[in-house]
N, C-alpha and C positions, 0 to 999 in steps of 0.2 A: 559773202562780202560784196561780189561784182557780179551784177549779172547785164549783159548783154543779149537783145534780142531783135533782130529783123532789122539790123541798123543795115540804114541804105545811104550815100552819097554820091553824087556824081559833079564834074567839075568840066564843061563847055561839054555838053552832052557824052563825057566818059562817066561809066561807072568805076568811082574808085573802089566802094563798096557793093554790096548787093544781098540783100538778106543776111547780112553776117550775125553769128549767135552766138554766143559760149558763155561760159560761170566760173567763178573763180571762188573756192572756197577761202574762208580764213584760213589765214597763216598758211596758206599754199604758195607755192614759186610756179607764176604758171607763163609758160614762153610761147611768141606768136614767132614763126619762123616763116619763110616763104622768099618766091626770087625779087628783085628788085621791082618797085611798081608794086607788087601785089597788095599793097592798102596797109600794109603794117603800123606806120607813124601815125596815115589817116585816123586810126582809129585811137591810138593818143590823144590827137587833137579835138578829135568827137568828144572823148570823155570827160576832157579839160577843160570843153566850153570854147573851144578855139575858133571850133567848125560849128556849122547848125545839120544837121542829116535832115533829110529828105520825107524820111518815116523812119521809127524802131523806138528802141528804149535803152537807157542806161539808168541802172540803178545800183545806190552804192548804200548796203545796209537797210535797204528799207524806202529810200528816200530815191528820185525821179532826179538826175544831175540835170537833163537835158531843160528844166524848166530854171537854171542858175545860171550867173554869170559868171565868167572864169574865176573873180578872186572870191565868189561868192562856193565856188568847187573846192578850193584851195583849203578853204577854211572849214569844210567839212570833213578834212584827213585826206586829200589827195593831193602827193606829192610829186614829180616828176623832172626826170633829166633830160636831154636835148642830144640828138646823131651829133649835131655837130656841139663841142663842147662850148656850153655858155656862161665861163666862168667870168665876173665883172674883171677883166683885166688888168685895171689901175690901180684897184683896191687889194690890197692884203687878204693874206687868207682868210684871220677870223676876220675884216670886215665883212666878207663875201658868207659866211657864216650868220653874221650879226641879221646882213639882209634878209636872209632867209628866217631869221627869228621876230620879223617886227611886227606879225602878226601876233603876236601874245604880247606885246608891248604895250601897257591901258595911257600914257601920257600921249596928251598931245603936244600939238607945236606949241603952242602957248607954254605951257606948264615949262616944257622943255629948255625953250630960250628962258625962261626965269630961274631957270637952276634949280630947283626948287628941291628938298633932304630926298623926297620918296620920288623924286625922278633919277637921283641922283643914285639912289639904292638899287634901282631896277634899270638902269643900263649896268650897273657894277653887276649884278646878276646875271644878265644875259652875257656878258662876258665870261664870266665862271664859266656861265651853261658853253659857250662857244669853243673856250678853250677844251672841254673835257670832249665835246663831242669831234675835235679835230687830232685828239690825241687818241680816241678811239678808234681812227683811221691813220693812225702814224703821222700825224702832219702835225704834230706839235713844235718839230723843230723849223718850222716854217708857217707858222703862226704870221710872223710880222712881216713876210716876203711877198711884196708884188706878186699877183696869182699869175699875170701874163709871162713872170722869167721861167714859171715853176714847169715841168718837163709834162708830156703828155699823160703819163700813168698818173703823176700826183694831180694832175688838173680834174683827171676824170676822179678822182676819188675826193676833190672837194666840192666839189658840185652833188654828187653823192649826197656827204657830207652838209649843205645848204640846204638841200631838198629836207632830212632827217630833221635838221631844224624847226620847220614849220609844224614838228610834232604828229607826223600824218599816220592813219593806218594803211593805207595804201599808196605804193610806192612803185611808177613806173619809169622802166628805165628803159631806156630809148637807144638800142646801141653802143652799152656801156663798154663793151670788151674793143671797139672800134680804132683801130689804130697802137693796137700795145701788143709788145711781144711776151710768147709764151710765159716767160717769169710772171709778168705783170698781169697775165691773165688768170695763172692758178690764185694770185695775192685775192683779185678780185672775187673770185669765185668765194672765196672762203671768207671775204670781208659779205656778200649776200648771205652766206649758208649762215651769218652769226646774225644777220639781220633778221632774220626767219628766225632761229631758235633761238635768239635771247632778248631780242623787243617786240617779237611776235607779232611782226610785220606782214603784211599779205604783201605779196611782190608782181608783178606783169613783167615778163622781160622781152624788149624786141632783138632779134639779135640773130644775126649771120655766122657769130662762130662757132662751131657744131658742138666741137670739145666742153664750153663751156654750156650750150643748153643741155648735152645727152648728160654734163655731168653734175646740174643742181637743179633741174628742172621733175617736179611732182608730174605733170602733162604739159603736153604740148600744143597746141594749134596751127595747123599749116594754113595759108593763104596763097591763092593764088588769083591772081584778076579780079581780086574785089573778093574774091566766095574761099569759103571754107572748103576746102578738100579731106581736110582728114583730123582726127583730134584724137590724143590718150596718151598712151605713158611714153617716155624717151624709147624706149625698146619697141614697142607697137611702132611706131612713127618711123623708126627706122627703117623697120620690114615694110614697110606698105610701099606697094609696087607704085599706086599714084603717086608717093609724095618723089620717090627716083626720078618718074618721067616730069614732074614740077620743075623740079630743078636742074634734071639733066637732060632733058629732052627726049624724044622715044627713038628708035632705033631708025627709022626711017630721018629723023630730022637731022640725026649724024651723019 
């Protein structure tokens, strides 16, 4: 589905990235892990058209992202969430929903301010489609509530929930567990594991906490300083002595 190869950037002569490479099958859940700085988000941004690289490749299905512009990415099935949560505040939940649907929306402005029966049929639709996919994430009873009252766990689960909308097959999530306690992190976990087995999503996840990647993650990829260190299954990645001294420093530096 994703494959990455030789992707480089750097930012006032730091390399964020540097050769970095990896694949991500269909319908895999696959996690970039590593310590702060190590280029993690960077490479969301790459992917989405955010950033430009240096040199390398991103390709999603077949098709070269790096030559599209971001909403020209978007619309090719890549969806994605934000470290820090970027849910539209003022707006309600499903309008925050709605947003994320207006891509498959064929009216324009025109048609629109005229009212007109089949403009009128197809926002009644994406409504359906809004409400069912917010109820799919237990936010139905909070459908019509300002998304900025709504508490940190429900915020990161409609932004989720936005992303889903744009109909994507690949979905990356940027720090999703970031800020929720245990309760809220097992929920999420198992709201991904149904995202993978029953819309057969291919998944990217960046993410600091450990419980949740060793416990829904197919492989892993560790980063550190831009470069790949180590990559395979939750179990491998554990045992490897470089991704320890990654994150915990080597014995002398204690």
């Amino acid at each position: 589905m994703l494959e990455v190869d030789d992707l480089s950037i750097s930012f006032g002569g730091l390399d964020a990235l540097s050769g970095l490479g990896f694949s991500v099958a269909e319908r895999e859940i696959f996690a970039l892990i590593g310590p702060n700085g190590a280029g993690k988000s960077t490479v969301f941004n790459v992917i989405t058209g955010l950033y430009r690289p240096s040199r390398g490749r991103v390709v999603l299905a077949g098709e070269d992202l790096l030559a599209l512009a971001s909403h020209q990415v978007a619309r090719r099935g890549v969806a994605r969430t934000f470290q820090n949560t970027e849910v539209f505040r003022r707006l309600s939940a499903l309008d925050n929903v709605l947003v994320g649907r207006h891509a498959h929306l064929r009216a324009g402005a025109i048609r629109a301010a005229l009212g007109l029966g089949a403009v009128r049929r197809e926002e009644a639709e994406a409504r359906r489609f809004a409400r069912t996919l917010l109820a799919r994430f237990g936010l139905e009873d909070v459908a019509d509530t300002e998304s900025g009252s709504l508490p940190l766990g429900l915020q990161k689960r409609l932004e989720i929930a936005r992303a889903l909308a744009s109909g994507p097959r690949l979905v990356l999530l940027d720090e999703p567990a970031g800020g929720l306690n245990q309760t809220e992190t097992q929920t999420l976990m198992e709201i991904i594991r149904r995202l993978r087995d029953e819309s057969g999503l291919t998944i990217v996840v960046v993410e600091h906490d450990m419980e949740l990647v060793m416990g829904i993650s197919d492989r892993v990829a560790v980063l550190d300083r831009g470069r790949k260190i180590a990559e395979g299954t939750p179990r491998e990645i554990a045992a490897d002595a470089t991704v320890v001294e990654a994150y915990l420093g080597s014995g002398s530096d204690a």
